[in-house]
C-alpha positions in Angstrom: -20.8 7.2 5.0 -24.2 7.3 7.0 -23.3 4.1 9.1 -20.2 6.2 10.1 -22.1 9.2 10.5 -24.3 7.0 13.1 -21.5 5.8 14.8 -20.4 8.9 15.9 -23.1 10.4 17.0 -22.6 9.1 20.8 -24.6 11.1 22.7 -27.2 9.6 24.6 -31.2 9.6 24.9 -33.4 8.3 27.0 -34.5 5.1 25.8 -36.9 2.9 27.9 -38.0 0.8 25.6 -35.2 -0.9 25.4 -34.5 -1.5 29.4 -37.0 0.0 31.2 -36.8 3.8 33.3 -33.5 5.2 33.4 -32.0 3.3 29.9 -30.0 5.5 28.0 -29.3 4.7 23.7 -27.0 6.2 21.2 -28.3 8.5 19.0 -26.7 7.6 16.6 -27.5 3.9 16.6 -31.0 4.5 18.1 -31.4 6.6 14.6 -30.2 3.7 12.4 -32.4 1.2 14.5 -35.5 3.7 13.7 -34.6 4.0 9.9 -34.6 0.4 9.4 -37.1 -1.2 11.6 -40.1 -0.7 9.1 -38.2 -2.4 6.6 -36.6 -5.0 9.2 -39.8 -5.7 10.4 -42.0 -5.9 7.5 -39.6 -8.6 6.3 -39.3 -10.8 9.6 -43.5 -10.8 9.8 -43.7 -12.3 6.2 -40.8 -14.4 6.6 -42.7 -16.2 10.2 -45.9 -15.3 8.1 -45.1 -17.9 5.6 -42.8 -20.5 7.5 -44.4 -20.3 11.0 -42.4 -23.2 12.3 -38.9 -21.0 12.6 -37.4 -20.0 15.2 -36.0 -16.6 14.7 -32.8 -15.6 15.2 -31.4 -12.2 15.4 -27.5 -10.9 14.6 -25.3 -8.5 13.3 -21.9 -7.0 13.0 -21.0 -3.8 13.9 -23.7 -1.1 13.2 -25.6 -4.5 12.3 -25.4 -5.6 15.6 -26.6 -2.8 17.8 -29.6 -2.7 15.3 -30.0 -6.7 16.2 -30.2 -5.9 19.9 -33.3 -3.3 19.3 -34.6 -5.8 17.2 -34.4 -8.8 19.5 -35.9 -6.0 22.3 -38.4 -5.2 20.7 -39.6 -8.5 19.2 -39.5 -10.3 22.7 -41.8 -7.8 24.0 -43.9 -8.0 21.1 -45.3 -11.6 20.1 -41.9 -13.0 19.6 -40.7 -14.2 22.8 -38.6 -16.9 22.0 -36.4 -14.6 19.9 -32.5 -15.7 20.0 -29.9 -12.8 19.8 -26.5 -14.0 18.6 
């Protein structure tokens, strides 16, 4: 029910994180994206942490997916650039 909740909640905020001044995010999926990025996160560092040869590769369907494109965003600015978003 929260995943459909999120995807409803279309209005827009300012986002430039995500695309520099003037980008504009869902709510609703900027919300989701916030919710699971410690956890998201947490995980990817330990994963590269402990096999530091992988490439990483982000994707997702549906709800999954917009919360791959914040996380492909925000791990090619970080120390990740070489991150793949399929």
């Amino acid at each position: 029910m929260a995943n459909w909740i999120a995807d409803i909640k279309f209005i827009q905020t300012a986002c430039p994180q995500f695309g520099g001044a003037g980008s504009a995010c869902s709510i609703g999926f900027l919300g989701f994206w916030e919710q699971s990025r410690p956890g998201a996160m947490k995980g990817i560092k330990a994963a590269l942490e402990e096999n530091p040869s992988y490439e990483l590769v982000v994707t997702g369907h549906s709800l999954g997916a917009v919360a791959a494109v914040y996380a492909a965003s925000e791990l090619r600015t970080a120390k990740y650039p070489n991150v793949l978003l399929v």
